[in-house]
C-alpha positions as CSV (number, residue, x, y, z in Angstrom):
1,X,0.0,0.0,0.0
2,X,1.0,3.8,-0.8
3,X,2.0,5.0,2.2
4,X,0.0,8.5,2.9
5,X,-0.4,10.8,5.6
6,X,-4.0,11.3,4.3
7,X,-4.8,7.4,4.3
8,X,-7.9,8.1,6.3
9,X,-9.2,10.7,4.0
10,X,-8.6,8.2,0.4
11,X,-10.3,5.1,2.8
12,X,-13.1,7.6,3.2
13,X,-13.5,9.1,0.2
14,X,-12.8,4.7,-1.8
15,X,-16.4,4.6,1.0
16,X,-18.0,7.5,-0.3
17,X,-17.9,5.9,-3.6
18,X,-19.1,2.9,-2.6
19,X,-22.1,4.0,-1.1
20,X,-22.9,6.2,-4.3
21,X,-22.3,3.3,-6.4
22,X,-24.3,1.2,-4.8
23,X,-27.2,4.0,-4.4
24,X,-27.8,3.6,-8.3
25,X,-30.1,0.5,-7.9
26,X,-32.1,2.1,-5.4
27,X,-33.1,5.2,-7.6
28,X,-33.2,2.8,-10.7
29,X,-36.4,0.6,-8.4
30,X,-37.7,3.8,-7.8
31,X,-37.8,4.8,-11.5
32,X,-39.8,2.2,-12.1
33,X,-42.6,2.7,-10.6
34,X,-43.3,5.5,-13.0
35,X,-43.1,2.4,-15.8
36,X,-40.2,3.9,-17.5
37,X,-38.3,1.0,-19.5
38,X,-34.4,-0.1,-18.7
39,X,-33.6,1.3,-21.9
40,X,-35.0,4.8,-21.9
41,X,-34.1,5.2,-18.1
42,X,-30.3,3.9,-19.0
43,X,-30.3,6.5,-21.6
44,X,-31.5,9.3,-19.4
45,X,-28.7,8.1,-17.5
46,X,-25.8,8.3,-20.0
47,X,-27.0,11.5,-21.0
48,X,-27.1,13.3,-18.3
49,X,-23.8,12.2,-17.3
50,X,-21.9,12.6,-20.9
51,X,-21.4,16.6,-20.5
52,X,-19.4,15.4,-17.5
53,X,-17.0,13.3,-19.0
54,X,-16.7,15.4,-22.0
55,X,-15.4,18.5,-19.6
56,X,-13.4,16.6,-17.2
57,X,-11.7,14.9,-20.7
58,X,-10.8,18.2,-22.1
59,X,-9.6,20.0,-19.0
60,X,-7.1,16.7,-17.9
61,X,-3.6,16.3,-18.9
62,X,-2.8,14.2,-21.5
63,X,-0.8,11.1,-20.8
64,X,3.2,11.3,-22.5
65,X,3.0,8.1,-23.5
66,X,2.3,7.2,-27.0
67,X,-0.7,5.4,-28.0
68,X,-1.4,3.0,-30.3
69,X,-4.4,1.8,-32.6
70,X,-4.2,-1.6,-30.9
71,X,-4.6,0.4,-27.6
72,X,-7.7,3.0,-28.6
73,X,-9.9,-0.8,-30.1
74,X,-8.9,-2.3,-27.0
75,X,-10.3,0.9,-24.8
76,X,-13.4,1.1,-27.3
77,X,-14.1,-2.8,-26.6
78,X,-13.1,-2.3,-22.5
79,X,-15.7,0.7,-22.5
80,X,-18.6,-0.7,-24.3
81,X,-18.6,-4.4,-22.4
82,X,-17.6,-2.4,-19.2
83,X,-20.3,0.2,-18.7
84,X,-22.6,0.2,-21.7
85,X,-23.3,-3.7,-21.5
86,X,-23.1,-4.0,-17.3
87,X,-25.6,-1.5,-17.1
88,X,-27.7,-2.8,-19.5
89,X,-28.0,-6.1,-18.3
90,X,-27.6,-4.5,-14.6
91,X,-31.2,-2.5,-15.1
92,X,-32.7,-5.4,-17.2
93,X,-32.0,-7.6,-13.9
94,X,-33.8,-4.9,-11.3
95,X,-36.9,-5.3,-13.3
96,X,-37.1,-9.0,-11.4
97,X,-35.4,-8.6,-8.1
98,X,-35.1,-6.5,-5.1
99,X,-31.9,-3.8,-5.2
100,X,-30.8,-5.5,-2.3
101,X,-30.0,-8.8,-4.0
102,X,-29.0,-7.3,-7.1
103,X,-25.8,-5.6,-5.1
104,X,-25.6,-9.1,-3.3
105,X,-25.2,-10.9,-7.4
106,X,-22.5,-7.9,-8.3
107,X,-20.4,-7.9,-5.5
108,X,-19.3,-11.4,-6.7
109,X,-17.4,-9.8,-9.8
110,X,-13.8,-10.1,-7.5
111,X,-14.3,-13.6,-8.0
112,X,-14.8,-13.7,-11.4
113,X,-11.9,-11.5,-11.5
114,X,-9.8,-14.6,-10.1
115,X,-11.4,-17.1,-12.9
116,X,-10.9,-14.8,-15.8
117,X,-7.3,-13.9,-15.0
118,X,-6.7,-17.8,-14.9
119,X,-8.1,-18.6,-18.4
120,X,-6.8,-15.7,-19.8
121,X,-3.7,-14.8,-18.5
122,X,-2.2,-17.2,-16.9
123,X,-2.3,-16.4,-13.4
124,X,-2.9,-19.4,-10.6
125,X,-5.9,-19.3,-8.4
126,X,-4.2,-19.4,-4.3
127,X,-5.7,-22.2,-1.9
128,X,-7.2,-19.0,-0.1
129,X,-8.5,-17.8,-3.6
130,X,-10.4,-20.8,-4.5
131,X,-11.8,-20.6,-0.6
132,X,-12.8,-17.1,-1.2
133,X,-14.9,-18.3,-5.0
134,X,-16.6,-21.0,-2.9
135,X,-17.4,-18.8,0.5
136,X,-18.6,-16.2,-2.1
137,X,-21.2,-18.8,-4.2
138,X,-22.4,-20.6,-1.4
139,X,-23.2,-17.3,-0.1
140,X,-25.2,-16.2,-3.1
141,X,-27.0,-19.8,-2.9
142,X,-27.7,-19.2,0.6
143,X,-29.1,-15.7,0.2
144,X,-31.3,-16.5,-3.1
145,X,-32.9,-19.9,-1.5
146,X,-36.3,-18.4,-0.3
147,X,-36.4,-16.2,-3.8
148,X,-36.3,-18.8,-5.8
149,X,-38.8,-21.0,-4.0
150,X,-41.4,-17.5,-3.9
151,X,-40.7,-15.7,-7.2
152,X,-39.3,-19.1,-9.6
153,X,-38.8,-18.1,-13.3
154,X,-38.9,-14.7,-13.2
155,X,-36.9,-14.2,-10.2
156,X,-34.1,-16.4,-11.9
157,X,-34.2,-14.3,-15.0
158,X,-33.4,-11.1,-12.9
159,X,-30.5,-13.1,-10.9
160,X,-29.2,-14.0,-14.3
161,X,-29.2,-10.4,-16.0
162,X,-27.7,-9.3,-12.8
163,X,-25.2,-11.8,-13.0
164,X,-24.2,-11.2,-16.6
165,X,-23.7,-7.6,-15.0
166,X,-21.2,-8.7,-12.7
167,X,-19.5,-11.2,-16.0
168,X,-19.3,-8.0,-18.1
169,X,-17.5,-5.7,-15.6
170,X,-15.0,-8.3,-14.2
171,X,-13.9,-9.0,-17.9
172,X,-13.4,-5.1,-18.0
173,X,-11.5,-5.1,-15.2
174,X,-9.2,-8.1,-15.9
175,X,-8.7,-6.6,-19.6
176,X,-8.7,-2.7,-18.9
177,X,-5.9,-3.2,-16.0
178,X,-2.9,-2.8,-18.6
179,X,-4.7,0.2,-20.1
180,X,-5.2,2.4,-17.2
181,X,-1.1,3.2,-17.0
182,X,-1.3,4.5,-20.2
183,X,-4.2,6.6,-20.6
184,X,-4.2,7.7,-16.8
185,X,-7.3,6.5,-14.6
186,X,-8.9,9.6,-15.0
187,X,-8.6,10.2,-19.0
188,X,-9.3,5.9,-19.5
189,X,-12.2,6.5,-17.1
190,X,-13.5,8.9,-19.1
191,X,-12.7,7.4,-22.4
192,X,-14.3,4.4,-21.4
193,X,-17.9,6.5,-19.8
194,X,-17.7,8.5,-23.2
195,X,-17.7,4.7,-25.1
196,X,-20.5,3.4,-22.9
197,X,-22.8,6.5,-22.9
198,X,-22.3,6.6,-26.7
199,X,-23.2,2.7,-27.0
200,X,-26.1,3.5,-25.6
201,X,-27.6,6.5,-27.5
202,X,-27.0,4.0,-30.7
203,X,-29.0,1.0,-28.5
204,X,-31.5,3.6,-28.4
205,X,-31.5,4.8,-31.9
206,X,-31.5,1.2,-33.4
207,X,-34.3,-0.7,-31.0
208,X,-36.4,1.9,-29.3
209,X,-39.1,3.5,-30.9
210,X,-40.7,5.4,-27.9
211,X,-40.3,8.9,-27.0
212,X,-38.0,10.4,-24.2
213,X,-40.6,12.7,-23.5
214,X,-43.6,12.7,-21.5
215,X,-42.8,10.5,-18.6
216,X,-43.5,11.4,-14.9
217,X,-41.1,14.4,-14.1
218,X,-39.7,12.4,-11.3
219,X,-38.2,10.2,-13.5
220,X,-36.1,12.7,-15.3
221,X,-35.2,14.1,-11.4
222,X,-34.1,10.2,-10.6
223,X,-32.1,9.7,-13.6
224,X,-29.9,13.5,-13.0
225,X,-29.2,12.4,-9.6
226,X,-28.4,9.0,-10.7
227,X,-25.9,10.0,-13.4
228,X,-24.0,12.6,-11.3
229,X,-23.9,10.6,-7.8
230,X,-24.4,7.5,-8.7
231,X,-22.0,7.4,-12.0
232,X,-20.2,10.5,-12.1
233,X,-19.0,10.9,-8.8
234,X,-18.4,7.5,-7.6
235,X,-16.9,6.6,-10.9
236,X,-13.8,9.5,-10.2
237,X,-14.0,8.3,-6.3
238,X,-13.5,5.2,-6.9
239,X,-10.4,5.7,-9.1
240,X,-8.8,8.2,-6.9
241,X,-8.8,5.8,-4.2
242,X,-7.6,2.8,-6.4
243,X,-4.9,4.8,-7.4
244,X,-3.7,5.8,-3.8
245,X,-3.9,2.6,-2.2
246,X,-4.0,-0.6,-5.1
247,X,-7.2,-2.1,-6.6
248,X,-7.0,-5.1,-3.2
249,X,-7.2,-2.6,-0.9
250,X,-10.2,-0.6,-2.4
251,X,-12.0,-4.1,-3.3
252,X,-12.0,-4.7,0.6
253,X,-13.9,-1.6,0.8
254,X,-16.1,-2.5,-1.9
255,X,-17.8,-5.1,0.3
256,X,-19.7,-2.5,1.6
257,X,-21.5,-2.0,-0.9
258,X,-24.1,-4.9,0.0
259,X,-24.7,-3.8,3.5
260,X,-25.1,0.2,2.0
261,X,-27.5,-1.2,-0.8
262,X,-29.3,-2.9,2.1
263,X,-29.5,0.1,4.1
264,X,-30.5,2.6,1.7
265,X,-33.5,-0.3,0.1
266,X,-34.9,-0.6,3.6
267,X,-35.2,3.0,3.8
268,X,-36.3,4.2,0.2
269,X,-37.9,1.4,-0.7
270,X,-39.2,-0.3,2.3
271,X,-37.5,-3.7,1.7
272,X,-36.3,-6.5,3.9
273,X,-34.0,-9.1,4.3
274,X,-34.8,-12.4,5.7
275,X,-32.5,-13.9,7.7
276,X,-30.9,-16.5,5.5
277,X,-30.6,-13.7,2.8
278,X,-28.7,-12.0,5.6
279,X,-26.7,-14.7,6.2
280,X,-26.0,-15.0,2.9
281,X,-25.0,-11.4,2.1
282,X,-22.4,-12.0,5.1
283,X,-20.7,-15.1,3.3
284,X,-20.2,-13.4,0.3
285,X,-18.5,-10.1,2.2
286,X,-16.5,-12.3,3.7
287,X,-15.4,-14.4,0.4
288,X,-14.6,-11.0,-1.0
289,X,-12.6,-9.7,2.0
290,X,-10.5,-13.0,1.3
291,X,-9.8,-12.2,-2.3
292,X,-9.2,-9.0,-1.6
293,X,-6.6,-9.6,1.2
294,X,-4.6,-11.6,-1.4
295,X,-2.1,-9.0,-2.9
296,X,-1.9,-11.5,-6.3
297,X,-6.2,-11.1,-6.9
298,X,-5.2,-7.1,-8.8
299,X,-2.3,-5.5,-9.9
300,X,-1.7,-2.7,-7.3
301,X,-1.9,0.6,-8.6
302,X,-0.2,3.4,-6.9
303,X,2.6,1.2,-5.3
């Protein structure tokens, strides 16, 4: 870890942006109860939030070293699996389930992390690793055991939209990690948000045919608060902390992103957990806090 005399103020700031992260399902849920589709709402979303990138782009540094075409295709791909396709699937999946499960589902991405990296490049899974994978999946089985039993079919399809969420950004981040060092994390974050809210204004253009106007005003309110403090924000948060204290350290913080989806569904939406979903949500914190503590699960940044 980056040694810093501010360590306190990046592990708050790596929480901050947790919490906002997470608070995106919970104004998503909300969104549609004014019956606002995943596609329109994901495009308010992107839209609102592009102007953002575009300014913080043009008034950042550019990196000195030299870029390739190899490296801009392989930013274009990270970008559009990374945040136009994990949203996607992400807001297709809270159609089905509660918020509180869909952050339960994501928060298994570390994992995949571990699984990826081994087909793809090589690198062995640890004794503690594998541990971690099967803490984490007996976790999500233990959490989803009532839901499946109560809501059958449709609850699986959610869980499995969600899940494709959390397949899409762990290949981002086992493919993106050798790009960041080159475009900077702030420039290849916004590169890559540019990429995903541009994916999905041509989604839009190709498949919807209903109008962006005329829904509840509320939902135009939910989607500006969700693209500048639930995507915006968090997005730069996030990045700043990775970049002070490593990608392992920050994914320890992550796992509060569960219990803050949790919190903020019980009070928004008036949602519960049961006591085996509880349970459940505790195993899978506690597989990702073993991943996490293995310094061979990322490549440290800022070390």
């Amino acid at each position: 870890m980056k040694k810093s005399k501010a360590l306190p103020f990046v592990i708050l700031i790596g929480i901050l942006g947790v919490v906002l992260f997470s608070a995106k399902a919970v104004m998503v849920k909300l969104a549609y109860q004014y019956n606002v589709n995943p596609v329109n709402l994901l495009m308010f979303r992107m839209l609102f939030a592009l102007p953002f990138y575009i300014l913080v782009l043009l008034f950042t540094k550019k990196s000195t070293v030299k870029h390739t075409k190899k490296d801009y295709l392989w930013l274009v791909f990270f970008g559009f699996i990374g945040y136009y396709l994990a949203s996607y699937f992400d807001f297709l999946g809270l159609q089905y389930i509660k918020a509180s499960l869909e952050r339960i589902i994501l928060f298994i991405y570390p994992t995949i992390v571990l699984i990826l990296s081994r087909i793809f490049l090589k690198r062995p899974i640890t004794k503690i690793q594998l541990i971690a994978i099967l803490i984490s999946y007996l976790g999500i089985l233990v959490a989803f055991w009532d839901e499946v039993a109560l809501d059958g079919t449709e609850f699986l399809m959610g869980a499995g939209f969600i899940f494709l969420s959390a397949l899409t950004y762990a290949s981002y981040l086992t493919g993106s990690d050798w790009l960041i060092p080159k475009f900077g994390v702030v420039r290849f974050t916004s590169y890559a948000m540019i990429i995903s809210c541009l994916s999905v204004v041509i989604h839009y253009a190709l498949t919807e045919h209903t109008s962006l106007l005329g829904y509840h005003q509320n939902v135009y309110w939910l989607a500006i608060l969700m693209a500048i403090f639930s995507t915006v924000i968090p997005s730069y948060l996030v990045s700043y902390c990775i970049k002070e204290i490593g990608a392992s350290n920050f994914a320890i913080i992550a796992g509060l992103g569960p219990i803050s989806t949790i919190i903020l569904a019980s009070i928004f939406l008036g949602e519960s957990l049961t006591l085996l979903q509880f349970g459940g949500t505790v195993l899978v914190i506690v597989g990702i806090v073993l991943v996490s503590l293995n310094k061979s699960t990322y490549k440290k940044s800022g070390s």
